[in-house]
N, C-alpha and C positions, 0 to 999 in steps of 0.2 A: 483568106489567110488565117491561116491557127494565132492566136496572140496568148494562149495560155502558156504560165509559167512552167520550166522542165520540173519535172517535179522530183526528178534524180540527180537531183542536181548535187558537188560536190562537198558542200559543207552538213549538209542536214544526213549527206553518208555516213559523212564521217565522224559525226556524235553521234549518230546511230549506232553504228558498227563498233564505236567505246564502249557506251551504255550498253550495247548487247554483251558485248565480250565479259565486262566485270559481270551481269547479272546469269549469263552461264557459270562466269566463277563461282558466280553464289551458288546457285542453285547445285551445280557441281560439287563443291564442297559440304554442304547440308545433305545430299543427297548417301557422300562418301561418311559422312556421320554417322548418318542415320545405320547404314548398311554394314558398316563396319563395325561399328560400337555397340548401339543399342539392337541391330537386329538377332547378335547371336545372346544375348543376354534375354529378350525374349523367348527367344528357342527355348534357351534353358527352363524360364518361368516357365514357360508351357508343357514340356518335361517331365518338371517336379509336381503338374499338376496345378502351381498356384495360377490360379486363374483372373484372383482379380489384380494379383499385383501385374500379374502378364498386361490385362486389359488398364491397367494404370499404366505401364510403361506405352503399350499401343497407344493411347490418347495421348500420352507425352510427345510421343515419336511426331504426331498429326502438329501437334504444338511447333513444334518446332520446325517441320516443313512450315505450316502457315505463315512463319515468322521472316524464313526464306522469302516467301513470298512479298509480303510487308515491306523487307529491306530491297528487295527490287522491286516495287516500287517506290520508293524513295530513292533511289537509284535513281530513275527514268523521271522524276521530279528535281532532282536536282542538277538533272542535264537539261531540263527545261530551264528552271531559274538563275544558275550562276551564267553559261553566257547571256543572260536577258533575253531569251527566248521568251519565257513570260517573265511577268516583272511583281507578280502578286505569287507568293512560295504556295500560303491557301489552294490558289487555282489551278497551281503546277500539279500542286499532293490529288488534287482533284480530280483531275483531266488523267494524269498519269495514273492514277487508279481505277477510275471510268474504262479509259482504252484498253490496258494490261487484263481487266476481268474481261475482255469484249461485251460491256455491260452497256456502255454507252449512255451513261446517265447524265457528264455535264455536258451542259449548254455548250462550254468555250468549245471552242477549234483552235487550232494554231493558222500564225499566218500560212500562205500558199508556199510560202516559199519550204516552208517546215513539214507542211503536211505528210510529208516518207516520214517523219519518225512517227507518226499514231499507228502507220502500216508497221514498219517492224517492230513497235511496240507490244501492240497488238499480237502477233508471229511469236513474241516472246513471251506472253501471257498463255496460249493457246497452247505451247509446248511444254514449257516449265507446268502447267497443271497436268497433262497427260503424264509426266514423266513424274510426278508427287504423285497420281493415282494410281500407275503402276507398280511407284514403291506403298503406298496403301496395300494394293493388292497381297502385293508378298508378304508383308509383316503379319496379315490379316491371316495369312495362310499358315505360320508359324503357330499361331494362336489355334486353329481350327482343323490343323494337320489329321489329328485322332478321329473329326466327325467324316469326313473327306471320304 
């Protein structure tokens, strides 16, 4: 007889699927920043030729993704700590950082019961960077149009 816990179980869905949602919004809205704001104002720099302010705005632009990324995770730590999923914030910011990079560096786990959110954590970490290197990509391209 199986005695192990569901591990899809109701409640760990459903802070799941909140923490995903705001940190789509995040990364969604950083994303529509970056793109909309600062990428045609690169264009331009790159244009006129100024290259290193171009490459100042590009490293800004990476800044500011990175920053994206920082707030989800703090996001996904602090759906750890406020319902006392973990009860040490340190271990939250830790663990949620650990999984999100799929870096896997802290020790902690969460309990069994919890364990789906390291999975969608993780799915969330794994997407949100593909989708910051793809806008890498393109900005990088505005810059480098002329060598192309």
């Amino acid at each position: 007889m199986d005695t192990s816990p569901n591990i899809l179980n109701g409640p760990a869905l459903l802070v799941g699927c909140a923490a995903l949602l705001l940190c789509i919004a995040m990364q969604g809205s950083t994303v529509a920043l970056v793109m909309g704001k600062l990428k045609p104002k690169l264009r331009g720099l790159a244009l006129q030729s100024r290259s290193g302010m171009a490459h100042l705005l590009f490293f800004s632009c990476i800044l500011v993704l990175l920053m994206s990324h920082l707030a989800q995770i703090m996001i996904w730590s602090a759906f750890l700590y406020w319902p006392r999923i973990m009860t040490n914030p340190h271990h939250a910011v830790l663990l949620s950082g650990s999984t999100y990079t799929t870096v896997g560096f802290a020790n902690d786990t969460l309990p069994e019961r919890w364990q789906l959110l390291e999975v969608i954590m993780a799915v969330n970490g794994l997407f949100a960077f593909a989708w910051s290197t793809s806008i890498f990509y393109g900005l990088s391209q505005q810059i480098y149009r002329e060598e192309a």
